[in-house]
N, C-alpha and C positions, 0 to 999 in steps of 0.2 A: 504494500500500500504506500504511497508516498506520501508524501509530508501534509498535503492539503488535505487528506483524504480522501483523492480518488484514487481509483483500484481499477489497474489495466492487467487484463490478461488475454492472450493469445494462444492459438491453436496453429500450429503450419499445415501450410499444401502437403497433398499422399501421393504418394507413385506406389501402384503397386507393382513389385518387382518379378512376382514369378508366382506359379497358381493361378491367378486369376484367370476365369471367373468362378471357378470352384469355391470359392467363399462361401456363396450360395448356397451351394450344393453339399456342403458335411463334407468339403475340399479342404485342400490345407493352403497357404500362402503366403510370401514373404513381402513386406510393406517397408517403406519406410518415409519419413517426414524431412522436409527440407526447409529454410527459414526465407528462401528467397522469394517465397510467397505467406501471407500469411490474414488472417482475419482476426480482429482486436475488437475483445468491447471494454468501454469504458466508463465507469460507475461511479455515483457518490450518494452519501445519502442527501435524503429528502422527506417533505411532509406527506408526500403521497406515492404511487408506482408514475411514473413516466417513461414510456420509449420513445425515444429521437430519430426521426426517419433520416436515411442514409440516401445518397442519391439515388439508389437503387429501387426510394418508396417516390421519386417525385409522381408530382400529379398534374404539372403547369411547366407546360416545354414552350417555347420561342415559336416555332414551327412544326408543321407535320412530320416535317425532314430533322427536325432534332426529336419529336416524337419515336418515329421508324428507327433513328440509329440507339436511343434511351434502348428502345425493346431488345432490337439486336444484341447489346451488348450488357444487359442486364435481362430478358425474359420478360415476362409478364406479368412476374408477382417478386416482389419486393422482400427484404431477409425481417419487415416488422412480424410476420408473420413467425418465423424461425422462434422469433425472441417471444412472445406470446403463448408458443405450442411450450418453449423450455421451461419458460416459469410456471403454468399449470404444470407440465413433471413433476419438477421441481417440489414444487408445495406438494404434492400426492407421494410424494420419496416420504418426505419431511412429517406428512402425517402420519403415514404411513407407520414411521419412526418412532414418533412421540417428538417430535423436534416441532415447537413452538417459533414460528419465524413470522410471527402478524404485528410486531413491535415497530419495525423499522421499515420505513419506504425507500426508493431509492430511486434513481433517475438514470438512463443506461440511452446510451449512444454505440453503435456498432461501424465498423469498417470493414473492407476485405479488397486488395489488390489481386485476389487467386483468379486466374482468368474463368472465367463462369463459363460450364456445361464442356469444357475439355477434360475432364475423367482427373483431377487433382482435390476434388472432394472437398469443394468451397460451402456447401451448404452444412454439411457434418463439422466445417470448422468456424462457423462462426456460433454453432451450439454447441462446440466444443468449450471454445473462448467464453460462451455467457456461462457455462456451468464452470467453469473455473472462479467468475467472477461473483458470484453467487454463492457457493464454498468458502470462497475467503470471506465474504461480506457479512455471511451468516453464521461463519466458523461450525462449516457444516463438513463433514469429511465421510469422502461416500468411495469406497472400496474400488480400483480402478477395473476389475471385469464389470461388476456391477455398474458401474457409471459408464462403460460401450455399451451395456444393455438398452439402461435407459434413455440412449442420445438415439439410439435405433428406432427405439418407440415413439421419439417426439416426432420423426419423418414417418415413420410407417403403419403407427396408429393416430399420431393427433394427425398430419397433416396428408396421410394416403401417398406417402412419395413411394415407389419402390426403391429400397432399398439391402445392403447387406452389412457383417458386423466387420467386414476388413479395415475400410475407411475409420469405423470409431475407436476400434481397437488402438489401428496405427497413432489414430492423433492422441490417443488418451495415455499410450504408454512412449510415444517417441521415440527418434532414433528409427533402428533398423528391428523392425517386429517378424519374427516368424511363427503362425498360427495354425493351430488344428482344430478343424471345427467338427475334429469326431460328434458322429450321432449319439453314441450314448455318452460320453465327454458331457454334452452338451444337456442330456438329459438329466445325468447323476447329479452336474451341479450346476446346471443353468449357466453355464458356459465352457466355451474352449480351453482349450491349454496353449498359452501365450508366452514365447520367448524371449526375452531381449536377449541380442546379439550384436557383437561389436561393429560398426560402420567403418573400421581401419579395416574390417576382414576383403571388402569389398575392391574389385578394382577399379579403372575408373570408368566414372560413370557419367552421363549427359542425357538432358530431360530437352526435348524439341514440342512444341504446340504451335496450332495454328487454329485465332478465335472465331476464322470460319467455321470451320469442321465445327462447333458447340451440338451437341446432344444429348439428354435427357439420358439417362441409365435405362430408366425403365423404360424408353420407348427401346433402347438397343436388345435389351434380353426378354421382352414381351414373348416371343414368340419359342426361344429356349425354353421358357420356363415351362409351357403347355408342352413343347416335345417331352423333358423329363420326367415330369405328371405324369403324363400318358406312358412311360416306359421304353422311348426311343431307346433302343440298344446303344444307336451311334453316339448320344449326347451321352448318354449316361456314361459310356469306354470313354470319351475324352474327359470328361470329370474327373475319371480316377487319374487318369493320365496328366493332367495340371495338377492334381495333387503331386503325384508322383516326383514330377518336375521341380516342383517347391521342395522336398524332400534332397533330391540331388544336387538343388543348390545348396541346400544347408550343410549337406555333407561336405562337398567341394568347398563350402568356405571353411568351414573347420578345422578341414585338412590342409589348410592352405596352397587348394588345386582351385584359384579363383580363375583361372585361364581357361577353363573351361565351360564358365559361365556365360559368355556369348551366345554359344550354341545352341545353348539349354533355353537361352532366350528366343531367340530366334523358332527354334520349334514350341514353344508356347504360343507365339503367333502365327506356324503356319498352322497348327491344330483350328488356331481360330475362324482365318480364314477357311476351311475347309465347312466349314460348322455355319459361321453367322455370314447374313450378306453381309460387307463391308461398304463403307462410300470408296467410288473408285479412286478421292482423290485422298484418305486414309489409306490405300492401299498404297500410293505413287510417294509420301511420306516415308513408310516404313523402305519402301525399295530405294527412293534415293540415298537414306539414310546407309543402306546395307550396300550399296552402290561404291560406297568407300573404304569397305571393308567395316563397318562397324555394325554392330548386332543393333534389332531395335525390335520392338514388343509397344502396345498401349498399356497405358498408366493405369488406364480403366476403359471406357467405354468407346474412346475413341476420340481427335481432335490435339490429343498428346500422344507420345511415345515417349519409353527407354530405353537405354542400350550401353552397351560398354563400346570403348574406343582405345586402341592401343597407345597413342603418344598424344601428343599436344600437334604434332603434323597432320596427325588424322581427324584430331579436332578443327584444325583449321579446314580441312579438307570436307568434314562435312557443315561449316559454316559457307560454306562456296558456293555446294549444292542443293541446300535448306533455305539459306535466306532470300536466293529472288526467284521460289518458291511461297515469300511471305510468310516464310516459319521462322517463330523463334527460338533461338538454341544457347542453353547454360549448362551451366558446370553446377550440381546443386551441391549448396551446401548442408549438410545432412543433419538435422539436429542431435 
């Protein structure tokens, strides 16, 4: 808390690095959090509840043409809503508990630079950030599987987003997460078995997005999800198989055989490909990307990629053939 008594907290941007999208599916997956994106909210108290709309809530644009680019590049509904679904949670954790928190009011303003609807898990982090900020404010302290649970619940029971628990996992424990969302894991104790593992294990690595490509999760696995329901054989063998893949990256980092992780990536996205339609210029991404020898996978749903790259040459090499492509490409830094 700083000295005036406001109280900033932040969640970072997710890559997910391997497994996905078996998250979903009782898969397993390796995540990890970068700081070079991130979403903040920021509190103080007050005589009543207030939230502060972010531009993301405007309602009064100049023009049609600052209308259409507001949507583009923020959607259609605003992150007041994020903050609204948390604190109803929130209170319902808190009752839930025996933890009295109807004393003190507070006033909450939110940000978020995460590019929106490129698969880096901007919505999960900015109710990441309000339940951090809410915890310290109430000195309320909620167990960190338990708190991926309930950020789950604020997208996919208060407000019907589909969703899955990699995203929350990753922002609630940071760093480099590797996850198994065994079925009976899951059922014994209401959740997964979650690893932190070191980020030096890692080699190097480079995150590319383009806020063209934006797409909704759940519109990308709508149609997965009724294959696996219904018992597709095909969906269900790649499932085990992105588990798998998450599994032999963990080994390989371990063992310190990370030179082998490219690979490993690169067939986590041709599985994909094989499986989901893709947009074809998600497709022209990942191959330019690999065009220079460097491995590349999405981060989640599509509009981002991962991938390893052997020097700083092949980094420049794929900043040559990404950027007047209108992609952007960083080096993240891994919290």
């Amino acid at each position: 808390m700083e000295n005036n008594g406001i109280i900033r907290s932040r969640a970072y941007s997710r890559a997910g690095f391997i497994g996905n999208p078996s998250d979903g599916y009782n898969g397993k997956t390796i995540s990890f959090t970068f700081d070079n994106f991130y979403a903040e909210t920021v509190m103080y108290e007050a005589p009543y509840i207030e939230l502060l709309p972010n531009r993301r809530d405007r309602s009064i644009y100049r023009t049609l043409d600052d209308l259409e680019q507001n949507v583009r590049e923020c959607g259609y509904y605003g992150g007041i809503r994020l903050l609204q679904a948390s604190l109803k949670r929130f209170h319902e954790y808190c009752r839930s508990k025996g933890i009295d928190v109807s004393g003190k009011g507070f006033a909450m303003r939110y940000f978020s630079n995460i590019p929106h609807h490129v698969g880096m898990a901007g919505s999960s982090a900015i109710i990441t950030a309000c339940f951090r900020g809410l915890m310290q404010f109430y000195g309320v302290d909620i167990p960190k599987p338990e708190m991926a649970n309930i950020i789950l619940s604020v997208e996919t029971d208060e407000l019907g987003i589909g969703a899955g628990l990699q995203d929350r996992v990753a922002q609630v424990y940071q760093g480099l997460t590797y996850m198994d969302f065994d079925k009976a894991a899951m059922k014994a104790q209401g959740f997964g078995n979650y690893e932190p593992l070191d980020p030096s294990l890692l080699p190097n690595i480079y995150i590319a997005y383009k806020r063209e490509l934006s797409e909704g999760s759940e519109v990308f696995h709508n149609d997965i999800r009724a294959r696996y329901n219904m018992g597709d054989q095909q969906v269900v063998d790649a499932m085990e198989t992105w588990a798998g893949l998450a599994d032999q990256v963990r080994d390989a980092l371990l063992s310190g055989n990370s030179g082998v992780v490219g690979e490993l990536l690169n067939a986590n996205f041709d599985l994909r490909r094989r499986i989901y339609n893709i947009h074809p210029d998600n497709i022209a991404m990942v191959e330019a990307a690999r065009s220079v020898g460097a491995s590349a996978k999405f981060t989640g749903s599509g509009g981002a990629i991962v991938g390893t790259y052997a020097d700083d040459a092949m980094f420049d090499q794929l900043k040559s053939v990404l950027e007047p492509l209108r992609i952007s490409i960083l080096k993240p830094n891994i919290v």
